[in-house]
Structure formats: structure tokens, C-alpha cells
SEFI-420326 format. One line per 5 residues: number of its first residue (from 1); for each residue z, y, x of C-alpha. Coordinates in nm, 4 decimals, padded with zeros to 6 digits, m for minus. Layout:
NUM	Z/Y/X | ...
// end
This chain:
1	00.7612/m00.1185/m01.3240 | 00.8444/m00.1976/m00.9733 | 00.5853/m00.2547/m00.7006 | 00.5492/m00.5338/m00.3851 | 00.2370/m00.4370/m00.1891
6	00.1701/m00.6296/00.1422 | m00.1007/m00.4787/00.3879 | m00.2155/m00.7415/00.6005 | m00.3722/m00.4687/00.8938 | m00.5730/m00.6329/01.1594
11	m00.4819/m00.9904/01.0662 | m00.6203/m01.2906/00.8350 | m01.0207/m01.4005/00.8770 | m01.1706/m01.5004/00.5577 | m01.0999/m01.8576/00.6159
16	m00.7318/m01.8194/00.6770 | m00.6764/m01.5515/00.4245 | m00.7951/m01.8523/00.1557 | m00.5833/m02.0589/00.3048 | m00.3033/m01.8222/00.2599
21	m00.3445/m01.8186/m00.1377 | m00.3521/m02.1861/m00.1323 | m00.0149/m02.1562/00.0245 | 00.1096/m01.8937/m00.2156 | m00.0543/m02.1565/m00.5075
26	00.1396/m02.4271/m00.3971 | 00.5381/m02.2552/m00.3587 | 00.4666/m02.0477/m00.6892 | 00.6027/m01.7351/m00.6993 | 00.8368/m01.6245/m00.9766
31	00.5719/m01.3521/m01.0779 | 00.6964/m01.1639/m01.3816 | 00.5737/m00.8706/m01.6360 | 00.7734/m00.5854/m01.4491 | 00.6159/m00.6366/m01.1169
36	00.2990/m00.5716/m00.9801 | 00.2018/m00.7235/m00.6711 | m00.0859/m00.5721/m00.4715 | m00.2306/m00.7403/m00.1356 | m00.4185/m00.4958/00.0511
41	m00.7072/m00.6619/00.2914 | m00.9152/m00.6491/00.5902 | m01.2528/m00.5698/00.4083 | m01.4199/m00.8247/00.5184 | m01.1363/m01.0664/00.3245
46	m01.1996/m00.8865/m00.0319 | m01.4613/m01.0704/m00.1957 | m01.3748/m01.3743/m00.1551 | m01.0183/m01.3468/m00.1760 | m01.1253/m01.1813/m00.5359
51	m01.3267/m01.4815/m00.6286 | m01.0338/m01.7390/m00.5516 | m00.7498/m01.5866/m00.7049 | m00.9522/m01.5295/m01.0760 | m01.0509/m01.9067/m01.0064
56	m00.6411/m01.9898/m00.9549 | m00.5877/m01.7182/m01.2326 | m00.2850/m01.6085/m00.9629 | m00.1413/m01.2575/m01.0605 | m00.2033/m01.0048/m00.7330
61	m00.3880/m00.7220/m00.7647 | m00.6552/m00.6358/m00.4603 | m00.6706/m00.3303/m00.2409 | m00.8067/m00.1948/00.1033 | m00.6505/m00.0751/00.3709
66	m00.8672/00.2085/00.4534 | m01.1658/00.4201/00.3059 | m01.4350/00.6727/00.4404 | m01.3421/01.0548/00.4098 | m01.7249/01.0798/00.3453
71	m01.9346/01.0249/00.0811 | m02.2259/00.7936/00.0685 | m02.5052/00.8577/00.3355 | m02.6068/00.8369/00.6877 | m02.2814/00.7446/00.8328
76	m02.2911/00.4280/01.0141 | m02.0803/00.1533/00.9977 | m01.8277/00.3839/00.7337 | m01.6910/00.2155/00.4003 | m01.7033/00.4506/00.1477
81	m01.5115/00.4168/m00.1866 | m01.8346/00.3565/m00.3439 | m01.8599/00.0704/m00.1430 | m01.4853/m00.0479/m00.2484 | m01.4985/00.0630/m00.6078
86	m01.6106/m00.3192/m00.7198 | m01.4045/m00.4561/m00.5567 | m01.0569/m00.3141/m00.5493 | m00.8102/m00.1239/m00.7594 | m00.5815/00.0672/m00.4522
91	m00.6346/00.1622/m00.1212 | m00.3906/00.3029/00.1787 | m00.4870/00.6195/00.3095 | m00.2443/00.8027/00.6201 | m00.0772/00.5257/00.7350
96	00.1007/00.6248/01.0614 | m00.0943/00.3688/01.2501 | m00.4225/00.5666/01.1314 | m00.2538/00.9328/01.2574 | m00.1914/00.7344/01.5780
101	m00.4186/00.5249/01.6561 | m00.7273/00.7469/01.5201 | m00.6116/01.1146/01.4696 | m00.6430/01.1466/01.1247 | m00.5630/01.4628/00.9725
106	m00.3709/01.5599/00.6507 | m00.6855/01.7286/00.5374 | m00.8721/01.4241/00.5865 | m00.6388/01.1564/00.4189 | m00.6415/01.4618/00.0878
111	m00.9724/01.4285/00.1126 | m01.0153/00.9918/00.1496 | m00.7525/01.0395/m00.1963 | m01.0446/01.2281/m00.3542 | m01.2928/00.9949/m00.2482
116	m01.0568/00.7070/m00.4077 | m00.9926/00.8823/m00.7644 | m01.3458/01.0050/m00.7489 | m01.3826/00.6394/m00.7711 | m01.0936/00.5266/m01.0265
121	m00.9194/00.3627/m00.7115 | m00.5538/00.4447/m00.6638 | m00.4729/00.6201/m00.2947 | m00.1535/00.4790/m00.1680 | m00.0539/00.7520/00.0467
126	00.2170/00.6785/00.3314 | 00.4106/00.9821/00.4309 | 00.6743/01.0024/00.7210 | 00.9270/01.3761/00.7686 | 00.7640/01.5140/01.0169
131	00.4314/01.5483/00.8201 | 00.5301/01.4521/00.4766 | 00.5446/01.8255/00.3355 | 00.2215/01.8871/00.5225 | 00.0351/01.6393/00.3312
136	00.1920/01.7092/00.0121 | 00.0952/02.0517/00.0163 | m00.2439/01.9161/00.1082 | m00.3218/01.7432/m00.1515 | m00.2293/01.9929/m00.4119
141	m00.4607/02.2679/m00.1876 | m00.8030/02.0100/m00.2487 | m00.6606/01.9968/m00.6114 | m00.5571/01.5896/m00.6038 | m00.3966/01.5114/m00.8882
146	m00.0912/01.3753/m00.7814 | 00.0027/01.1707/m01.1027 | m00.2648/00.9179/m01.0510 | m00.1248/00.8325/m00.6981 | 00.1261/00.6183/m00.5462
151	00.3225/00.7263/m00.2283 | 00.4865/00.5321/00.0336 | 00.7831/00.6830/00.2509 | 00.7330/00.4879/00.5847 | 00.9344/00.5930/00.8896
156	00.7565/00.5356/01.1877 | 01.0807/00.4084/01.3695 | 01.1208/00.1407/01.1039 | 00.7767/00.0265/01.1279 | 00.7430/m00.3398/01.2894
161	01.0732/m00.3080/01.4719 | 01.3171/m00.5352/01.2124 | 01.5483/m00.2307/01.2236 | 01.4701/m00.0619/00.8475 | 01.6719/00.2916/00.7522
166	01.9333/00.2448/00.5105 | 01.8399/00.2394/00.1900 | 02.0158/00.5250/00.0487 | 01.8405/00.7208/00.3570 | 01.4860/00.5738/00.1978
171	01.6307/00.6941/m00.1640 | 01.6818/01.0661/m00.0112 | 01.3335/01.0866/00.1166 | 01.1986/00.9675/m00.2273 | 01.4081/01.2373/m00.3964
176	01.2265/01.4930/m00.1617 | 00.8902/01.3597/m00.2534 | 00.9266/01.3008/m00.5805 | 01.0746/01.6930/m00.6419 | 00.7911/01.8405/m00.4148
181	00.5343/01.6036/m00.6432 | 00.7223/01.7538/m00.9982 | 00.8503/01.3260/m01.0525 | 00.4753/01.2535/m01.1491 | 00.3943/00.9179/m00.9354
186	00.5495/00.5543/m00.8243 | 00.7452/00.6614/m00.4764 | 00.8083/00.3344/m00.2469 | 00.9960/00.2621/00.1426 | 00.7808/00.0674/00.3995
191	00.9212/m00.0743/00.6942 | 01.0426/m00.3718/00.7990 | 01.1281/m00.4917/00.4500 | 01.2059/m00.8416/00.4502 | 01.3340/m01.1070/00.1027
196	01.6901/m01.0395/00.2672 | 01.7166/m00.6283/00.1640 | 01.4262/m00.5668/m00.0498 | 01.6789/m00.5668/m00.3554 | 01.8625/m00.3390/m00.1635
201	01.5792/m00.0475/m00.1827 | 01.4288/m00.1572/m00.4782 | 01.7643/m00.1007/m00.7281 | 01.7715/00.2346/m00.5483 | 01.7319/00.4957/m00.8383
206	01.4387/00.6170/m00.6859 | 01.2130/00.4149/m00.5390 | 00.9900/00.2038/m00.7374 | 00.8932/m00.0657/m00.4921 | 00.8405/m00.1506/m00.1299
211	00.5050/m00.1795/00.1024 | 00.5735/m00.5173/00.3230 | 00.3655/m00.5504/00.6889 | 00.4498/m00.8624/00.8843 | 00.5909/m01.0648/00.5860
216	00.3240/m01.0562/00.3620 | 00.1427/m01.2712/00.6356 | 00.3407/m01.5825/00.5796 | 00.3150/m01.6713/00.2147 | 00.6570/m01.8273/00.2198
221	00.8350/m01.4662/00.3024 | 00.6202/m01.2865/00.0840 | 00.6845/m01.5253/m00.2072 | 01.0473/m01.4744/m00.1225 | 01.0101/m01.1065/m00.1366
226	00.8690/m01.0827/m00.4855 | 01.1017/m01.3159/m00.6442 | 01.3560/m01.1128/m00.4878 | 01.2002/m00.8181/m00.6626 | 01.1184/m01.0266/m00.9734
// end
């Protein structure tokens, strides 16, 4: 199985993210049985994204981009995976943007995966070198079970700049993560994937799929990217 996820980030309203399936509606993907396409939302878009693509009967799977490392309780204005459990299957925990931008901690993203299996959601945990053994051994210190993850190598220099690594740099990484996980989980690159070299990481022996930023914005370069897949 190979996997396109898109994470839309701060981007897309309600309105505009239905107006974005319409678009995807109307060029029709080549959407086949070996790939599994995953948008992951603003939360504010998940509900009634949900309701229009079982109405369209369109094939992408929902997830967030984000969850509480707390459980339910007097924590205002936090989205637990209680909360998300209803209405998504996946969720991306660690992104570098989240270390940057809001200091979050290895110990905390282990501990936003619990939340998520806790609450038969699937962490998609991004990883970069200079923490990636850090979290790892994280996760298997809070007792995650690794095998019901996904994990996303995503260089922070490749990130929104157009300039990816090479893929058989991406395929190394995924080697490393998938020895120090004992080859238990999906493995995929992020950063700046575009339709033009996605089939260049995706036929690499190791990596499973790709996490897409800007280009899942624009249905047209998203649809592009999973028939490249497809």
C-alpha cells in the first residue's frame, strides 16, 4: 500500500475547503485500490468536509493536524482526541513547525501518540536527524506501540523551500527508522514533494508514501500527485 497525505496547515475556511472537493470532483483523480489518500484539516474544516465527500462517495480518508497532549478536562480551548475520535481516522503529531513554532517536546508528541491510539486514531509522527532517535526512543519509553503508527521523515531544509533531498537520501533515513522501529510501520518523505518527483520517492524500496504541504492546496497538483502515485 502506498500513501499520499496532504496537510493543509493554516489554510482553507470551511467554505473554500468545499469548494476544493468540488474541484477535486470535477478533474477526477485516478484513485486506485493500492493507495490511500488522507487529507489532514484545519479542525474547524472536518465535519463538513466529512459530510461532502460520503455525499460525492470520493475516496480520501480524513485526519487532523494536531491533538491535545491532555486528556479531557479543564483545559481551555484544547482538542483532545476524544474530541477528534468521530471524526477522523489519523492525526500529525511533531511536525517541525509545532517544535518551532510552539516548543513541543519529544515527551509530549509520545504522549499526543497515546492520546491518538488511546482513541483508535493513527499518530502520523514527523521526525527530522537531529531529533529523530530522540523521539523514537521516546515512544518506546511511554510504551507506544509503534506498529500501529505511521512516520514521516521530513527535513526541515526541504520543508516549503521547492528544494527536496534526493530521494535515495529520503530512502537512507527510512532505513534508519524503520531498523530503530524493528520494520513494524508505513515510513514516508515530506517536503516539497510535487506530481514531478513523487514517483521518484515513492518506488524507493523504502518508503511507503509521501506527506504533500503546499500542493495539496490546489486540487489540480494534488490530483496530479496521486495519479502519479496511482
Amino acid at each position: 500500500m502506498k500513501y499520499v497525505i496532504g496537510n493543509w496547515k493554516s489554510n482553507q475556511n470551511l467554505t473554500e475547503s468545499l469548494i476544493w472537493i468540488d474541484g477535486i470532483q470535477a478533474i477526477k483523480p485516478r484513485f486506485s485500490a493500492n493507495t490511500t489518500v488522507i487529507l489532514c484539516l484545519p479542525f474547524t474544516d472536518i465535519s463538513g468536509f466529512n459530510h461532502k465527500l460520503s455525499d460525492l462517495e470520493i475516496p480520501i480518508q480524513t485526519g487532523a493536524q494536531n491533538v491535545s497532549h491532555l486528556e479531557p478536562g479543564k483545559h481551555t480551548g484544547e482538542i483532545t482526541a476524544n474530541m477528534l475520535c468521530e471524526l477522523v481516522s489519523y492525526c500529525i503529531v511533531g511536525h517541525s513547525e509545532r517544535r518551532r513554532e510552539f516548543a513541543e517536546t519529544s515527551e509530549m508528541v509520545a504522549e499526543k501518540a497515546r492520546q491518538l491510539l488511546e482513541n483508535s486514531i493513527t499518530p502520523i509522527i514527523c521526525l527530522d536527524l537531529p531529533y529523530l532517535d530522540e523521539q523514537i526512543k521516546q515512544l518506546f519509553q511511554q510504551n507506544i506501540d509503534v506498529s500501529r503508527c505511521f512516520f514521516v521523515y521530513e527535513p526541515v531544509s526541504a520543508i516549503g523551500t521547492g528544494h527536496p533531498v534526493a530521494p535515495i537520501e529520503a530512502n537512507q533515513v527510512a532505513n534508519q527508522i524503520s531498523f530503530l522501529i524493528d520494520n513494524q510501520a508505513p515510513i514516508l518523505y515530506g517536503g516539497s514533494v510535487t506530481a514531478d518527483n513523487v514517483k521518484s520517492f515513492v518506488d524507493q524500496s523504502r518508503l511507503d508514501g509521501v506527506l504533500v504541504g503546499a500542493d495539496s492546496l490546489e486540487p489540480t497538483l494534488f490530483a496530479g500527485i496521486i495519479n502519479s502515485v496511482s
